[in-house]
C-alpha positions, 0 to 999 in steps of 0.5 A: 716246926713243920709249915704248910707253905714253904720259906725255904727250900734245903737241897739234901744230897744222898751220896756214897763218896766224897768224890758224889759229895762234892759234885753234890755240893758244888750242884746246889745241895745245901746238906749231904746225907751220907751212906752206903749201898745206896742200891739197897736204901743206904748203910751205914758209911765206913770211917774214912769215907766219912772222914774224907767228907767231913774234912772236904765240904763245907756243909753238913753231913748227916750220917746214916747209921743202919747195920745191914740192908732188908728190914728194920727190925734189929736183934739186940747185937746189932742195936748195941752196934747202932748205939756204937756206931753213932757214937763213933759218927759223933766223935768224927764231928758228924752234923746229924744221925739218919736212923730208926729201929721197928718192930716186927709187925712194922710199928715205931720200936720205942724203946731202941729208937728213944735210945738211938736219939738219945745216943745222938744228942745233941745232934738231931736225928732223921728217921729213915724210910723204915716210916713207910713199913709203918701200918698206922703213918699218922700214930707213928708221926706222932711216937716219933715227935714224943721221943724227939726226931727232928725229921723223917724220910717218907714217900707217904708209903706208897713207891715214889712221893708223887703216888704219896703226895696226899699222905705226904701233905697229911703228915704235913698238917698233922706235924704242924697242927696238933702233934707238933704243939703236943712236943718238939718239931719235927720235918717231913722229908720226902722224894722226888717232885710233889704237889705238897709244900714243905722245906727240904728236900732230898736228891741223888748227887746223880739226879742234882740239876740247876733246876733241882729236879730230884727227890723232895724232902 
């Protein structure tokens, strides 16, 4: 469940090599979130990069599975190869999926989304920054509880978190308060510093100093 006020703080590090992976770790990062074309928010990695990183740290990774860069609606070819794919990062002994899937005109796709969680169990599943294309933050937070994310990655839909930081403190009190005891519990991850509290957050291996300057999530 997502708490107001934070016990913990959990370094994620977004990399592209096990070469970043390992700088990550060896920075403070507590959790790897792996991908690739990072310039265009993140694809999903190849099998060996993936290999190299699971087989050479020591803390989780959590795999990207997005086909192409640009928007997140998917036509049915590429939501079977997300299907696929996730298969394939779970059968490499991924710790956790980073993905999601909308519609059109910007809302949480249901269907093909419950369907990806669903392939991911029993590892818990992230939903990316398609959360900030969604119209209706608050309405989408609460579709992605009912069908079991565990976390979601958001700037509070504006470009970077401190600009988001009231909508980001929001889905805070709202994951934790009336949605949260409706299923589950759910995360909000975000970037970059902020004035609201939660229990993760997420960084660039490039951006990792002591201090923990970076993207919060």
């Amino acid at each position: 469940m997502i708490c107001g006020v934070v016990d913990k703080i959990l370094v994620e590090a977004c990399v592209e090599s096990l070469e970043a992976a390992m700088a990550a770790a060896r920075g403070g990062a507590q959790r790897i979130e792996l991908c690739a074309n990072l310039a265009a928010g993140g694809t999903s990695p190849d099998a060996a990069t993936l290999a190299a990183c699971l087989s050479g740290l020591a803390i989780p990774v959590f795999v990207m599975v997005r086909p192409r860069p640009g928007d997140f609606h998917y036509s049915a070819v590429e939501h079977a190869g997300m299907l696929y794919e996730i298969q394939r990062v779970k059968d490499a002994g991924a710790h956790g999926v980073v993905t999601g899937s909308l519609h059109r005109d910007g809302n949480v796709e249901e269907r093909r989304t419950g369907e990806l969680i669903a392939a991911a169990a029993p590892l818990p599943v992230t939903f990316h920054r398609a959360f900030d294309e969604c119209p209706n933050a608050a309405q989408a937070l609460e579709r992605l509880i009912n069908l079991g994310a565990i976390r979601l990655l958001t700037s509070g839909g504006a470009a970077t978190a401190p600009e988001g930081a009231a909508k980001i403190a929001e889905l805070v009190r709202l994951a934790a308060g009336p949605f949260s005891r409706a299923a589950g519990s759910t995360r909000v991850m975000w970037r970059n510093w902020c004035a609201s509290a939660a229990s993760a957050r997420c960084t660039s291996a490039r951006r990792m100093r002591r201090r923990f300057e970076g993207w919060w999530s």
